[in-house]
MIDO-640554 format. One record per atom (N, C-alpha, C): chain; residue number from 0; x, y, z. Coordinates in steps of 0.1 Angstrom, whole numbers. Each point is the difference from the previous one (the first is absolute). Layout:
N
('A', NUM, (X, Y, Z)),
...
//
This chain:
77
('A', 0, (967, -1190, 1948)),
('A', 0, (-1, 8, 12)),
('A', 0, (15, 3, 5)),
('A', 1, (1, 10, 3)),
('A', 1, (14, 2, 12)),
('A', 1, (2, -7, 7)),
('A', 2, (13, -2, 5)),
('A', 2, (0, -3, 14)),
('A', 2, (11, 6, 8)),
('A', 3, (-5, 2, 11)),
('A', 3, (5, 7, 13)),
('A', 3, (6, -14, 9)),
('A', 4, (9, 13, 13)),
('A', 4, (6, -7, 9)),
('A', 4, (-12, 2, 8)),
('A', 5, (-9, -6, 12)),
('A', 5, (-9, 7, 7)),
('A', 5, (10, 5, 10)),
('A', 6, (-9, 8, 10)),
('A', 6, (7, 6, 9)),
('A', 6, (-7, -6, 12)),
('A', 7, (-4, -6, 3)),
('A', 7, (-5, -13, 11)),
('A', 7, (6, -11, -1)),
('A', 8, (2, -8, -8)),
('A', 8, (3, -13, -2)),
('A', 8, (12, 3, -5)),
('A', 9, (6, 10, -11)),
('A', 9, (15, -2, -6)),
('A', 9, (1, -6, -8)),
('A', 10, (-10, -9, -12)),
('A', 10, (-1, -12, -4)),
('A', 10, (-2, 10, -13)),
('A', 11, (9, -6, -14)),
('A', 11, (-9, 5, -14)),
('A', 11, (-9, -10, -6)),
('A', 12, (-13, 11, 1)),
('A', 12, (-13, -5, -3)),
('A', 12, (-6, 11, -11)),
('A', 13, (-8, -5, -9)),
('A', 13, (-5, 12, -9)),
('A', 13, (-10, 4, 5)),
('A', 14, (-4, 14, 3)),
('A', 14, (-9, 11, -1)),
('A', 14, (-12, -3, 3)),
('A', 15, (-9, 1, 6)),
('A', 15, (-12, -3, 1)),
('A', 15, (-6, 7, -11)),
('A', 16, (-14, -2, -8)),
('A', 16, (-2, 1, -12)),
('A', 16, (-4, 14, -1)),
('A', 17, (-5, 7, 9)),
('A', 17, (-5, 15, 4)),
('A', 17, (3, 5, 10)),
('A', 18, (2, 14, 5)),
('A', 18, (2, 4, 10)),
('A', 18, (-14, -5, 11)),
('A', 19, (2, -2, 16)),
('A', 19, (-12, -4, 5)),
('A', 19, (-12, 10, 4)),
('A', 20, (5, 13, -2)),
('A', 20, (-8, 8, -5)),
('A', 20, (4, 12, 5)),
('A', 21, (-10, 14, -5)),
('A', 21, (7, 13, -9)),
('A', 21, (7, 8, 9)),
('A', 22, (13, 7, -6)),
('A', 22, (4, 12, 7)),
('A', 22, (15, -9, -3)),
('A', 23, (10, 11, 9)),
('A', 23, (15, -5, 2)),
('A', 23, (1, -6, 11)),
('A', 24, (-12, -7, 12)),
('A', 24, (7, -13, 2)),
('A', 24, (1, -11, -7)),
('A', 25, (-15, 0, -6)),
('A', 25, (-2, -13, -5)),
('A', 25, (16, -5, -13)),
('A', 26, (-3, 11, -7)),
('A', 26, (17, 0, -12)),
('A', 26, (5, -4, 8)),
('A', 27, (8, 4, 12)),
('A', 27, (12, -3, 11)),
('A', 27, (0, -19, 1)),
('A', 28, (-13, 2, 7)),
('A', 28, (2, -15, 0)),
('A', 28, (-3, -8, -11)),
('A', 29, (-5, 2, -14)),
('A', 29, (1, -9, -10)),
('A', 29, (17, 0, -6)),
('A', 30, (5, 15, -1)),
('A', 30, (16, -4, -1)),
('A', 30, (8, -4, 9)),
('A', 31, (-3, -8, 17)),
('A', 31, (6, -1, 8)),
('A', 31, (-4, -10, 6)),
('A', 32, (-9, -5, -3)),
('A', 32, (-3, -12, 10)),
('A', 32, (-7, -15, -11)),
('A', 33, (4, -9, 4)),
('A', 33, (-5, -15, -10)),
('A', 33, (-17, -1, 3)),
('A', 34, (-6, -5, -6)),
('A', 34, (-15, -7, 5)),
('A', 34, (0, -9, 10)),
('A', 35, (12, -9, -2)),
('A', 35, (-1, -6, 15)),
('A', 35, (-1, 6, 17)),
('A', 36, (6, 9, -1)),
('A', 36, (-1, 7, 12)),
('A', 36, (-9, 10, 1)),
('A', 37, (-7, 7, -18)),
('A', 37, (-10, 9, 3)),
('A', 37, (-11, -13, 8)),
('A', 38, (-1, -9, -3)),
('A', 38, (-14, -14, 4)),
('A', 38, (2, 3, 18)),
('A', 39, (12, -3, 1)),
('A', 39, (3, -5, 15)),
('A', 39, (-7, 19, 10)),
('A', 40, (9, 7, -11)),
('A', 40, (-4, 11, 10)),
('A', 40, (-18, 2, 0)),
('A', 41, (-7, -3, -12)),
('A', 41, (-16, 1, 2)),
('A', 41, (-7, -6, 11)),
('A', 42, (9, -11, 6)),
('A', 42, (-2, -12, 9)),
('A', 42, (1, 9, 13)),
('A', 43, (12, 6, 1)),
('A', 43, (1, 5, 9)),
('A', 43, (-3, 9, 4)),
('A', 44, (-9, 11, -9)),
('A', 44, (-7, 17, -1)),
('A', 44, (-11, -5, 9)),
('A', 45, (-8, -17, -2)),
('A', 45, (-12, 0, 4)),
('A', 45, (1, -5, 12)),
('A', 46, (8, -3, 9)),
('A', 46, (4, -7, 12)),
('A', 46, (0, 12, 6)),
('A', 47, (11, 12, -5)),
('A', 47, (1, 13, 9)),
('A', 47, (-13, 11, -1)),
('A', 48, (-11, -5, -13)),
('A', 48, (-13, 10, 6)),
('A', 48, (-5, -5, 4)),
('A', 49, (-5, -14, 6)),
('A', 49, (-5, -6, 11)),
('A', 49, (2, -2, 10)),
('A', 50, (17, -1, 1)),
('A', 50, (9, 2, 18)),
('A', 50, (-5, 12, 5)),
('A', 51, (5, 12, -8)),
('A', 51, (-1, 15, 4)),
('A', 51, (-12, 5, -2)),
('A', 52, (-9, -10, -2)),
('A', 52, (-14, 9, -5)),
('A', 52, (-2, 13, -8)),
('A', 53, (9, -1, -16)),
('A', 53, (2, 10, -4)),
('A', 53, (-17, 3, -7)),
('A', 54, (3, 13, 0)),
('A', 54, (-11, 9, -13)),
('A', 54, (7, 7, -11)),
('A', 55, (-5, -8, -10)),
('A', 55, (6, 5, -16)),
('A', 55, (-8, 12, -3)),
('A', 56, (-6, 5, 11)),
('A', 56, (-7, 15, 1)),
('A', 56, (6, 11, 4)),
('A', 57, (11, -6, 9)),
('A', 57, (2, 5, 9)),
('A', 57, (19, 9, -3)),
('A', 58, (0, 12, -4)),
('A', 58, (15, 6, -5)),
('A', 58, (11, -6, 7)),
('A', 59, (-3, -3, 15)),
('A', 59, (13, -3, 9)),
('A', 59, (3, -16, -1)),
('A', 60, (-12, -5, -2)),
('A', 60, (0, -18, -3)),
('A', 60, (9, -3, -15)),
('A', 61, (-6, 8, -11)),
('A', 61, (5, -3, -12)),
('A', 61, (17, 4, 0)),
('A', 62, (2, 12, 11)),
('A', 62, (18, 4, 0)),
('A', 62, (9, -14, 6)),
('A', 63, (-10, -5, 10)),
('A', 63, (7, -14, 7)),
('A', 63, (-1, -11, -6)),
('A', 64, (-7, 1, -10)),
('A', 64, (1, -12, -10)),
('A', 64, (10, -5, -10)),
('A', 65, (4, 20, -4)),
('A', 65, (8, 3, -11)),
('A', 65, (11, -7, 4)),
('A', 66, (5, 7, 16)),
('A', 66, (16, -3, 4)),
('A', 66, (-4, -13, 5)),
('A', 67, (-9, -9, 1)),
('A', 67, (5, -14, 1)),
('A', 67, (3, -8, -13)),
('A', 68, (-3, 8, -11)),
('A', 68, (-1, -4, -17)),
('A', 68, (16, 2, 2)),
('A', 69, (1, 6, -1)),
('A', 69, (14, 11, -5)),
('A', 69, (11, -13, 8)),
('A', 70, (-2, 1, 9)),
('A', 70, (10, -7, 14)),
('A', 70, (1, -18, -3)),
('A', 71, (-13, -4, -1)),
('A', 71, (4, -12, -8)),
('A', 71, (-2, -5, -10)),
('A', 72, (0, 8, -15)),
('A', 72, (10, -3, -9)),
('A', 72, (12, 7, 1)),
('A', 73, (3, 11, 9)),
('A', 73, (12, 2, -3)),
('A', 73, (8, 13, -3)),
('A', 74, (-14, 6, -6)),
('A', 74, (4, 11, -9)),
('A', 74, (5, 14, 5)),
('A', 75, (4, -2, 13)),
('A', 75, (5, 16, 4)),
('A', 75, (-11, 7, 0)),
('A', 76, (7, 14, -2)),
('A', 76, (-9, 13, -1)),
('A', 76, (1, 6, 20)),
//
């Protein structure tokens, strides 16, 4: 496996074994982010759709998910 600098942590760790799934974010974050912090952020996707009472139905829910993805790992945009 590769390994990357992540962009959360800064730490070189190899690759998580697949992107966490399809399109160019998911690539972004398999070449940009470790599995340790993809874990931590899953932890934390599920705390913010139960705080905010999100709907993965819902277009405007899934936009405020993205930019909390994006924001803590890291990744700009």
């Amino acid at each position: 496996m590769a390994v990357i600098t992540c962009a959360r942590c800064a730490q070189e760790k190899e690759t998580m074994g697949k992107p966490p799934f399809p399109g160019s974010t998911g690539r972004k974050i398999h070449e940009r982010v470790c599995g340790t912090c993809w874990g931590e952020w899953q932890g934390m996707q599920t705390k913010i759709i139960n705080e905010y009472r999100l709907s993965m139905s819902d277009p405007k829910s899934q936009e405020m998910l993205d930019s909390q993805m994006k924001t803590f790992l890291s990744l700009g945009d």
